[in-house]
TIGU-987051 format. One record per atom (N, C-alpha, C, O): residue number from 1; residue in three letters; atom name; z, y, x. Coordinates in nm, 2 decimals, padded with zeros to 4 digits, m for minus. Each point is the difference from the previous one (the first is absolute). Last residue first. Layout:
BEGIN
atom num->NUM residu->ala atome->CA c3->Z c2->Y c1->X
...
This chain:
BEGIN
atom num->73 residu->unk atome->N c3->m00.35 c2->m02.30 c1->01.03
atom num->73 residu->unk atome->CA c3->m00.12 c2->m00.05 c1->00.09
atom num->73 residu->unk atome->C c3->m00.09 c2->m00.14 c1->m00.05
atom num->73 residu->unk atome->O c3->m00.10 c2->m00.04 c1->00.08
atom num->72 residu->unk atome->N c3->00.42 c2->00.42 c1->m00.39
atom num->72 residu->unk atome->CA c3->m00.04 c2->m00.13 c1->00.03
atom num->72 residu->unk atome->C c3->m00.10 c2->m00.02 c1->00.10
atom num->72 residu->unk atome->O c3->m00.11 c2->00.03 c1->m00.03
atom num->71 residu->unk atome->N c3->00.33 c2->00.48 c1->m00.02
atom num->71 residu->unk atome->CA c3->m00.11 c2->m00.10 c1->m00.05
atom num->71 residu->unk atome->C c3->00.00 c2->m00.13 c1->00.01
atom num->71 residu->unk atome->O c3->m00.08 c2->m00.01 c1->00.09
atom num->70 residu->unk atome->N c3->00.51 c2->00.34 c1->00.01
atom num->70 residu->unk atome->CA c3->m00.13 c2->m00.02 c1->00.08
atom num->70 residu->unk atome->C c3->m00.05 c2->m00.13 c1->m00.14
atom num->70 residu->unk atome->O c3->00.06 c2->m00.09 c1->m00.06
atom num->69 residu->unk atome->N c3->00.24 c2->00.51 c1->m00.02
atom num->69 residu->unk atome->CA c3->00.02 c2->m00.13 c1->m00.05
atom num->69 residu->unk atome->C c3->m00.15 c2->m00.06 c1->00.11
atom num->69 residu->unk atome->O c3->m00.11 c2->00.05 c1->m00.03
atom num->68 residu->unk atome->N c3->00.33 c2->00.40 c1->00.15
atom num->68 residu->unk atome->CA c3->m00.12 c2->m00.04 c1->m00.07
atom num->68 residu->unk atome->C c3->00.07 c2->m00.14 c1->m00.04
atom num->68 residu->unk atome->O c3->00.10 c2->m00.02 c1->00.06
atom num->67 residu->unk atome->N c3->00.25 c2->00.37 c1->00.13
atom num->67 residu->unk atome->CA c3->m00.10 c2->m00.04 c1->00.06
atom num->67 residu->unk atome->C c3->m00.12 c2->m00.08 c1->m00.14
atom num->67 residu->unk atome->O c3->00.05 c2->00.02 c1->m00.11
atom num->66 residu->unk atome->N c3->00.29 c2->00.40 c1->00.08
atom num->66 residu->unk atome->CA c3->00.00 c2->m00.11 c1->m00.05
atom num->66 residu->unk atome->C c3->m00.14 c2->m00.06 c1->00.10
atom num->66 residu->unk atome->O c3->m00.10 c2->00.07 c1->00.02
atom num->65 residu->unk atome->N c3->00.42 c2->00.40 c1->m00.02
atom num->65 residu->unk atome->CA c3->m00.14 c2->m00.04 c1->00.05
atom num->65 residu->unk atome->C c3->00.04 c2->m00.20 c1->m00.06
atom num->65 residu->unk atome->O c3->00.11 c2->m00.05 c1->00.01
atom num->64 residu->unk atome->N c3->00.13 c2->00.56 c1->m00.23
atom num->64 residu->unk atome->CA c3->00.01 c2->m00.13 c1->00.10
atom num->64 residu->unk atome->C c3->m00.13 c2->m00.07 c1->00.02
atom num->64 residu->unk atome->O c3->m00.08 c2->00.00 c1->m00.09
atom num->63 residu->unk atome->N c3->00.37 c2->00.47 c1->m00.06
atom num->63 residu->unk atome->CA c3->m00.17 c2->m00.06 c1->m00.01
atom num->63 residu->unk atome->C c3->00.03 c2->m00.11 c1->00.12
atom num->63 residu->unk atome->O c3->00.03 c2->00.01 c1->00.12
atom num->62 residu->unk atome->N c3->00.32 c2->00.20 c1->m00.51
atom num->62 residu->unk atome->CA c3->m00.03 c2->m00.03 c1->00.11
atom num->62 residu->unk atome->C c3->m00.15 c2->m00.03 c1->00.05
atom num->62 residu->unk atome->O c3->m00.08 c2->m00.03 c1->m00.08
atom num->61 residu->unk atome->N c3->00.41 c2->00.35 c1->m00.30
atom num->61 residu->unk atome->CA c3->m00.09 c2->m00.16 c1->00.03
atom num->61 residu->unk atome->C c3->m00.02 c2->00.01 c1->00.14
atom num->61 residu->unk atome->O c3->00.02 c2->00.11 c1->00.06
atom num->60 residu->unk atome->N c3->00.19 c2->00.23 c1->m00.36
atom num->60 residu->unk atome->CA c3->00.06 c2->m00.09 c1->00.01
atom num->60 residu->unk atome->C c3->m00.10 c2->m00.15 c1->00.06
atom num->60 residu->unk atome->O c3->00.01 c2->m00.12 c1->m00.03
atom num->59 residu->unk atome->N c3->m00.14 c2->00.62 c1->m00.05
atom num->59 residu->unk atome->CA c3->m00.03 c2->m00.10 c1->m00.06
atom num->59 residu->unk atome->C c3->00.14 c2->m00.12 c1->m00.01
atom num->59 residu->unk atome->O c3->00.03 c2->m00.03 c1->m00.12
atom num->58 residu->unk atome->N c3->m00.08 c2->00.33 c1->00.47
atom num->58 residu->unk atome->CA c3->00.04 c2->00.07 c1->m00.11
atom num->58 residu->unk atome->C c3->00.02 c2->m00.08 c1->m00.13
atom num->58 residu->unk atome->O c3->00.11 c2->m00.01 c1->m00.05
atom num->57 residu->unk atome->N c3->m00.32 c2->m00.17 c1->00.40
atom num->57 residu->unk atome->CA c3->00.15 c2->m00.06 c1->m00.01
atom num->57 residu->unk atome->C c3->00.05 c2->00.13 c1->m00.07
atom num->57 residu->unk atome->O c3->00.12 c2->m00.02 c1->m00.05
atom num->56 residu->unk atome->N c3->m00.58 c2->m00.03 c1->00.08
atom num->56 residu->unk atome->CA c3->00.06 c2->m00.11 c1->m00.08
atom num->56 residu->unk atome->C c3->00.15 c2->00.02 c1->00.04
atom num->56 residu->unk atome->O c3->00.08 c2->m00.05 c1->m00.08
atom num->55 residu->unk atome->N c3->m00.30 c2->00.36 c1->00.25
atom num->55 residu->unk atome->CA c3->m00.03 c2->00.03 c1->m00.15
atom num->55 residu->unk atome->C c3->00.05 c2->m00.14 c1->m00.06
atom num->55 residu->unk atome->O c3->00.03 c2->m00.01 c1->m00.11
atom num->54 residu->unk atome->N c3->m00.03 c2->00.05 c1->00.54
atom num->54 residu->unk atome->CA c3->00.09 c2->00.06 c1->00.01
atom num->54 residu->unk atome->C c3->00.00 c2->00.02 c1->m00.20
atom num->54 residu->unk atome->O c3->00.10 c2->00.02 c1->m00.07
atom num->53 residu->unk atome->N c3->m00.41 c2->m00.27 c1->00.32
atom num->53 residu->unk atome->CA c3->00.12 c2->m00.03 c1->00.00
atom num->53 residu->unk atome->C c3->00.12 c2->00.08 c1->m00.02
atom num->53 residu->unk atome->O c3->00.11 c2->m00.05 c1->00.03
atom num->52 residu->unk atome->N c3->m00.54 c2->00.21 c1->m00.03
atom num->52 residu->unk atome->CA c3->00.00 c2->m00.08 c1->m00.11
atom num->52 residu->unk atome->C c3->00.10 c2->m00.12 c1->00.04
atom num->52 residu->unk atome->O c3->m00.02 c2->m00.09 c1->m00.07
atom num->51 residu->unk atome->N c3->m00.07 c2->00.38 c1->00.36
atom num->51 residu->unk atome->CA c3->00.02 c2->00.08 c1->m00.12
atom num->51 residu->unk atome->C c3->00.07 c2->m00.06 c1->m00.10
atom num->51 residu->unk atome->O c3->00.10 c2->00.02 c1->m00.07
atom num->50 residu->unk atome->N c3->m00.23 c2->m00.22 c1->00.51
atom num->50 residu->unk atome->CA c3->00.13 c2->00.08 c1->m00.01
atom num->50 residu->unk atome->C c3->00.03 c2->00.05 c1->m00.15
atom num->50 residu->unk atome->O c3->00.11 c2->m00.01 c1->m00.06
atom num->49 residu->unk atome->N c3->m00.56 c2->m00.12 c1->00.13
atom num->49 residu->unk atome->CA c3->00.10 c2->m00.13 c1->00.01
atom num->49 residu->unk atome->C c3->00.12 c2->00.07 c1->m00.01
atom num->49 residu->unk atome->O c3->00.05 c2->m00.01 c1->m00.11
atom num->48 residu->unk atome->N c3->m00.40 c2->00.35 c1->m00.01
atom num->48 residu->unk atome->CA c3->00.06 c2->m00.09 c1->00.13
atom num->48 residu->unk atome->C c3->00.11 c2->m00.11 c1->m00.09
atom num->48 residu->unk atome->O c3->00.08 c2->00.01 c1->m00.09
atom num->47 residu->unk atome->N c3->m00.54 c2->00.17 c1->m00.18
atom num->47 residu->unk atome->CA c3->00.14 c2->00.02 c1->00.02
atom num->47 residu->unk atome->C c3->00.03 c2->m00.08 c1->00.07
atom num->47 residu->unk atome->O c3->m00.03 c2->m00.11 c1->00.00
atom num->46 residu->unk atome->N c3->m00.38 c2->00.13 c1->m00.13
atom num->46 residu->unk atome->CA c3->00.02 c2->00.09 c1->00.09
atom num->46 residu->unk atome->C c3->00.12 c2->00.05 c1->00.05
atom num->46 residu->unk atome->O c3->00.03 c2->00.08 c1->00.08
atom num->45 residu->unk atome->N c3->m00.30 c2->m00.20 c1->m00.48
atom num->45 residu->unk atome->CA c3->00.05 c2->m00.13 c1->00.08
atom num->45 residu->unk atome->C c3->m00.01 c2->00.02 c1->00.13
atom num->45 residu->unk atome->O c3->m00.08 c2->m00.07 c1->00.06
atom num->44 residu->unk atome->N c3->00.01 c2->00.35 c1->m00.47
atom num->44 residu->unk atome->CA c3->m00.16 c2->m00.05 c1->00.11
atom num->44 residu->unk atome->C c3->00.06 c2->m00.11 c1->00.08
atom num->44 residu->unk atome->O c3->m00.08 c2->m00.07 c1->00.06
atom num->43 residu->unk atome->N c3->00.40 c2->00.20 c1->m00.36
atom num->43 residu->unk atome->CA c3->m00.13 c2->00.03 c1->m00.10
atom num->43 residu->unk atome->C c3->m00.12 c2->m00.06 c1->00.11
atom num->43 residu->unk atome->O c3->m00.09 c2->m00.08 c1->m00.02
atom num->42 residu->unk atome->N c3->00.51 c2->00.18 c1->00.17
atom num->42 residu->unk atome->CA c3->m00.01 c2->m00.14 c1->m00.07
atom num->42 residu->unk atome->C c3->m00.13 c2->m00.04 c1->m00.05
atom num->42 residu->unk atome->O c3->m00.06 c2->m00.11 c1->00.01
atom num->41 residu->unk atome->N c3->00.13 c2->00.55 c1->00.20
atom num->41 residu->unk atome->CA c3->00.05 c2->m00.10 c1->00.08
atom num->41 residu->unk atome->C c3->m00.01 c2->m00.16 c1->m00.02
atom num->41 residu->unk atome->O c3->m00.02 c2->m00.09 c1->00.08
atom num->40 residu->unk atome->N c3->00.01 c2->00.50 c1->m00.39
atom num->40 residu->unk atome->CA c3->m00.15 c2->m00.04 c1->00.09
atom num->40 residu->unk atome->C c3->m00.01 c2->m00.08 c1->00.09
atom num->40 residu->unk atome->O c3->m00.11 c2->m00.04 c1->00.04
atom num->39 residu->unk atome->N c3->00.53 c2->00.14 c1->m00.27
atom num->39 residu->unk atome->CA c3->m00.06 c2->m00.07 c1->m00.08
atom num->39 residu->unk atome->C c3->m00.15 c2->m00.02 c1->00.05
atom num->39 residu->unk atome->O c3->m00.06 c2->m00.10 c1->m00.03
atom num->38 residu->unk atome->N c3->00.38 c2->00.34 c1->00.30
atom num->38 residu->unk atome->CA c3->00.03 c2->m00.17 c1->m00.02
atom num->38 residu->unk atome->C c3->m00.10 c2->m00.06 c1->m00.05
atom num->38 residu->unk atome->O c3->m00.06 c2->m00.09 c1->00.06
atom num->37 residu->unk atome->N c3->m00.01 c2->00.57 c1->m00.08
atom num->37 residu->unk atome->CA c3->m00.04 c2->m00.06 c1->00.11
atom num->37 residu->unk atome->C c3->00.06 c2->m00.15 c1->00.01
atom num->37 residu->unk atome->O c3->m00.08 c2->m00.08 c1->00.04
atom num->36 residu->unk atome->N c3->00.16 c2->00.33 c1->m00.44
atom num->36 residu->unk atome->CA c3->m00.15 c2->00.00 c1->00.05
atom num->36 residu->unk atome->C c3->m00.01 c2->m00.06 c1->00.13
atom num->36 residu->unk atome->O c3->m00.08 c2->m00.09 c1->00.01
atom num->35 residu->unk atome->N c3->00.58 c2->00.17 c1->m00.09
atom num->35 residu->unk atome->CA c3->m00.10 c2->m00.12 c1->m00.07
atom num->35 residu->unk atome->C c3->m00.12 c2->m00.04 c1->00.00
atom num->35 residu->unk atome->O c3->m00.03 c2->m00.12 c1->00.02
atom num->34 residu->unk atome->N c3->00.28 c2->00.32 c1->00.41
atom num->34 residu->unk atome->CA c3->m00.03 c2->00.06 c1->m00.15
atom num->34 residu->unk atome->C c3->m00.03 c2->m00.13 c1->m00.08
atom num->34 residu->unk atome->O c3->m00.04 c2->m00.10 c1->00.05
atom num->33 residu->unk atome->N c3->00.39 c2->00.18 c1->00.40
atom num->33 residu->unk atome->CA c3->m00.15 c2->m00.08 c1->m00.07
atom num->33 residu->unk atome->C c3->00.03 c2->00.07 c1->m00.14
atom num->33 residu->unk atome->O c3->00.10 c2->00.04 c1->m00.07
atom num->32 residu->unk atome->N c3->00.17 c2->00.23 c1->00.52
atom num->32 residu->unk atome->CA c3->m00.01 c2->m00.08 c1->m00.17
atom num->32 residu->unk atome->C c3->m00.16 c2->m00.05 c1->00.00
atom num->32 residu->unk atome->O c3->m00.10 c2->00.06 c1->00.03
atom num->31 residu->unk atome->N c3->00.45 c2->00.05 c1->00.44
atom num->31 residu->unk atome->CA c3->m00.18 c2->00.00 c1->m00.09
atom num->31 residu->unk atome->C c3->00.02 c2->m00.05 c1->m00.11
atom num->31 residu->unk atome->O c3->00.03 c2->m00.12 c1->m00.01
atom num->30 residu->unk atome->N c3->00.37 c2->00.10 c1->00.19
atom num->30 residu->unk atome->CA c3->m00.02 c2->00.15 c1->m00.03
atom num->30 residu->unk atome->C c3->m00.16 c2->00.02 c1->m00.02
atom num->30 residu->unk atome->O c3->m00.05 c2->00.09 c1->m00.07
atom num->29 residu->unk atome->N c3->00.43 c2->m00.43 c1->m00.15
atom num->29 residu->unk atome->CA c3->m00.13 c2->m00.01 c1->00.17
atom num->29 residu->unk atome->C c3->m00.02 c2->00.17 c1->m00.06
atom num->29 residu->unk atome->O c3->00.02 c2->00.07 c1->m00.10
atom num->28 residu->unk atome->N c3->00.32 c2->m00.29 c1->m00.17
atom num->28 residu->unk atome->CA c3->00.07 c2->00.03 c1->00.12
atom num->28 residu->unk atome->C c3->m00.17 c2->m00.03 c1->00.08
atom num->28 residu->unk atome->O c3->m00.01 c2->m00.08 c1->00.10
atom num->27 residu->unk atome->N c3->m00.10 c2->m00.03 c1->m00.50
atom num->27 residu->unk atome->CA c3->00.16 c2->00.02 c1->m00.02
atom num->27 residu->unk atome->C c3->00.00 c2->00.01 c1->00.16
atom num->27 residu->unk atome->O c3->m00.06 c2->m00.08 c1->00.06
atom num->26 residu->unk atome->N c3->m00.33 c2->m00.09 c1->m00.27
atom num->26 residu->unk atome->CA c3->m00.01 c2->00.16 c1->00.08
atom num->26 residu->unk atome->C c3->00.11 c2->00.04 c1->00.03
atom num->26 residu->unk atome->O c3->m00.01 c2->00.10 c1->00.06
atom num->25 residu->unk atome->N c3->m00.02 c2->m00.55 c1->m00.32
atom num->25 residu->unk atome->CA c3->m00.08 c2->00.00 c1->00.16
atom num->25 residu->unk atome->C c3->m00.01 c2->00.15 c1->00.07
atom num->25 residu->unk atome->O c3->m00.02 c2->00.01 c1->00.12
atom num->24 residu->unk atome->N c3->00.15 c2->m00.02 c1->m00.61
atom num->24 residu->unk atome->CA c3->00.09 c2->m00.06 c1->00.13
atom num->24 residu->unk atome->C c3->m00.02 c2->m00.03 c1->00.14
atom num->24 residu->unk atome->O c3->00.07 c2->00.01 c1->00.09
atom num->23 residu->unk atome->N c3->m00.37 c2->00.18 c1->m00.40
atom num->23 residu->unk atome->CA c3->00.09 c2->00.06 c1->00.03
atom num->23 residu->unk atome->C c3->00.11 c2->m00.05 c1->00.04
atom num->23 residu->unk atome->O c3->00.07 c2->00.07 c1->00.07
atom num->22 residu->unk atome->N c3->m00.46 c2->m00.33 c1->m00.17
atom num->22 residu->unk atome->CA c3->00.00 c2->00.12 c1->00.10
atom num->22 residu->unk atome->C c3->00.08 c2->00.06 c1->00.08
atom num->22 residu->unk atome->O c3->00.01 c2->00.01 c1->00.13
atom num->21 residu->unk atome->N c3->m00.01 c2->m00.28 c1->m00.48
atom num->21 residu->unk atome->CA c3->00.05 c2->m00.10 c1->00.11
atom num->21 residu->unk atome->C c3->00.00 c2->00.11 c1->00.09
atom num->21 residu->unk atome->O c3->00.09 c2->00.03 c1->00.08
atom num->20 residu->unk atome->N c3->m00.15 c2->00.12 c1->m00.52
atom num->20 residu->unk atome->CA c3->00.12 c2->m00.01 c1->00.02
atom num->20 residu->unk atome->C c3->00.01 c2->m00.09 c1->00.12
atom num->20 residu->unk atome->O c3->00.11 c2->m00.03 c1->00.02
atom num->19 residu->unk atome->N c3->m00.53 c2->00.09 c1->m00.14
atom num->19 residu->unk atome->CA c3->00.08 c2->00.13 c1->00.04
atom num->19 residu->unk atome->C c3->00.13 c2->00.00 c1->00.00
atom num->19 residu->unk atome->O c3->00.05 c2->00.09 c1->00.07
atom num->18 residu->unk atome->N c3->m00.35 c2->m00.46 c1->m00.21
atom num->18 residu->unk atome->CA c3->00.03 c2->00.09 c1->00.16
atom num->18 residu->unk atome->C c3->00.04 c2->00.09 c1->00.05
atom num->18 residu->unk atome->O c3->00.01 c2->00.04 c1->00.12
atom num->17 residu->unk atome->N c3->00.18 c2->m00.29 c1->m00.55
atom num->17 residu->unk atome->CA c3->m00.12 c2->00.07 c1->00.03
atom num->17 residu->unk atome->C c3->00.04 c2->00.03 c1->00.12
atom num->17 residu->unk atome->O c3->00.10 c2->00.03 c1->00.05
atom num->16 residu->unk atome->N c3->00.17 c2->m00.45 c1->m00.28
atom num->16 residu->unk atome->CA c3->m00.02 c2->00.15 c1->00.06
atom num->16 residu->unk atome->C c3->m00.15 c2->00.01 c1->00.00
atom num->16 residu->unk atome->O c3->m00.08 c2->m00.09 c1->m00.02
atom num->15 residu->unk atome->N c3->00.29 c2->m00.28 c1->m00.19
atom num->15 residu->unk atome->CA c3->00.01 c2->00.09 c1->m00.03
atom num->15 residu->unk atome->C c3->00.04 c2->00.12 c1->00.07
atom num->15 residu->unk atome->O c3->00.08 c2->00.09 c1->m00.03
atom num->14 residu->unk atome->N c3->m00.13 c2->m00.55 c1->00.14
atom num->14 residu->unk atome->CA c3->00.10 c2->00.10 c1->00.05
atom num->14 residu->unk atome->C c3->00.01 c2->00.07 c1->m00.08
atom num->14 residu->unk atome->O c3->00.12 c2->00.02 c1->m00.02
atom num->13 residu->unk atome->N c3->m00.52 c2->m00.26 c1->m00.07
atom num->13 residu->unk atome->CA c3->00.13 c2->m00.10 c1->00.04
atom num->13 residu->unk atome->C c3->00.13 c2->00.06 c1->m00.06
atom num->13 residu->unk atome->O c3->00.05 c2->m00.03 c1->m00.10
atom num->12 residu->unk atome->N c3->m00.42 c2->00.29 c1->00.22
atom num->12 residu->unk atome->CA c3->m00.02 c2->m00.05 c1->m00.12
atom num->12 residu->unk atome->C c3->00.14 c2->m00.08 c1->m00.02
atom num->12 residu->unk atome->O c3->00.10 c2->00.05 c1->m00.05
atom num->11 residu->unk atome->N c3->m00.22 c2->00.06 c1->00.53
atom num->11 residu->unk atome->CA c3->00.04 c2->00.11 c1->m00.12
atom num->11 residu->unk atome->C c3->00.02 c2->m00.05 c1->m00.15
atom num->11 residu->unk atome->O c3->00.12 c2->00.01 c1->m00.02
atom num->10 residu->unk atome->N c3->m00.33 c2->m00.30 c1->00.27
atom num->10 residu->unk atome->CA c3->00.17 c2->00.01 c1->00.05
atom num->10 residu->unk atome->C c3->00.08 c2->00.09 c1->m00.07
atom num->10 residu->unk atome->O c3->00.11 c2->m00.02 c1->m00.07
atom num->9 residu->unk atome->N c3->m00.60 c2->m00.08 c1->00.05
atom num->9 residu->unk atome->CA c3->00.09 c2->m00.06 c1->m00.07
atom num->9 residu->unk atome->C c3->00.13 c2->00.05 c1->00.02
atom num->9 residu->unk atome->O c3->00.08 c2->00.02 c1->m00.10
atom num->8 residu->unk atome->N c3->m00.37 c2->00.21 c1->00.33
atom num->8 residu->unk atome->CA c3->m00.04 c2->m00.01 c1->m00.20
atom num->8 residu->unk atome->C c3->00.11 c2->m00.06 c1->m00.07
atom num->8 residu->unk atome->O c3->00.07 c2->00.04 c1->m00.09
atom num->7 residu->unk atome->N c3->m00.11 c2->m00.16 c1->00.60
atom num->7 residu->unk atome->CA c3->00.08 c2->00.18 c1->m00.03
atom num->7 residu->unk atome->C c3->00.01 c2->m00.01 c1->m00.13
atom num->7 residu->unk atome->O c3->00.11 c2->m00.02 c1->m00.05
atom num->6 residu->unk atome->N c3->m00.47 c2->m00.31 c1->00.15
atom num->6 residu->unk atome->CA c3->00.17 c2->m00.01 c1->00.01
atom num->6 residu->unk atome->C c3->00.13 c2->00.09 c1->m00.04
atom num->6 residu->unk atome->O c3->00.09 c2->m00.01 c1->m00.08
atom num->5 residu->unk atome->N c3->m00.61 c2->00.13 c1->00.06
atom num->5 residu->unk atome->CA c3->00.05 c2->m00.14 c1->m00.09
atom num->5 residu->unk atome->C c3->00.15 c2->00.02 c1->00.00
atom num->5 residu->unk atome->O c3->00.07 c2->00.05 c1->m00.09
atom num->4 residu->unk atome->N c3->m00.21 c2->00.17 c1->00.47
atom num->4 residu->unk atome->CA c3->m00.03 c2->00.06 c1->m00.14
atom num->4 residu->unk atome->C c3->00.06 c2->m00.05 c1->m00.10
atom num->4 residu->unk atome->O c3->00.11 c2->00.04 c1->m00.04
atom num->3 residu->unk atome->N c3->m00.22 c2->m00.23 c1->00.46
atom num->3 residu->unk atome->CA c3->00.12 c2->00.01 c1->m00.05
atom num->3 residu->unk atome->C c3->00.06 c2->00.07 c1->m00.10
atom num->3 residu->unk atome->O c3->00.11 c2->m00.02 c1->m00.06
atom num->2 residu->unk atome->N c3->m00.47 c2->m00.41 c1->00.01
atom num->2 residu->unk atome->CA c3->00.01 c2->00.17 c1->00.07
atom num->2 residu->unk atome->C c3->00.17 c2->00.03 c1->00.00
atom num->2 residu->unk atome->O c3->00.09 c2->m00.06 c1->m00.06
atom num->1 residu->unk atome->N c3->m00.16 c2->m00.47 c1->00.00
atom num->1 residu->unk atome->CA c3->00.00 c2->00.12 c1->m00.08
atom num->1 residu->unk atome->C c3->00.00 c2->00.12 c1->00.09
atom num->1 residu->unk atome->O c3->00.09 c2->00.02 c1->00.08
């Protein structure tokens, strides 16, 4: 699933809007992220790795790497 996709859900889930992940992610930095720019971030899939761990553990989630189920040889 995009990460787009994902984020979509999470929010949804959570019952937050990116704007309220935003604004906790802006809590104590002195560069503030805007929405328009997260959201063009997502939007073209262009958001850092960092980000988008930072937007899940606002979130409450984690991003964990799962290896593949290997194919029957």
């Amino acid at each position: 699933m995009p990460i787009k996709e994902e984020i979509k859900v999470a929010l949804a889930k959570e019952d937050k809007t990116l704007t309220d992940v935003i604004n906790v992610m802006n809590e104590g930095r002195e560069k503030k992220d805007t929405l328009s720019n997260v959201s063009k971030k997502i939007r073209t899939a262009t958001l850092r790795y960092a980000d988008a761990e930072e937007i899940a553990d606002v979130l409450g989630y984690e991003i964990v790497w799962k290896k593949k189920d290997k194919p029957n040889d």
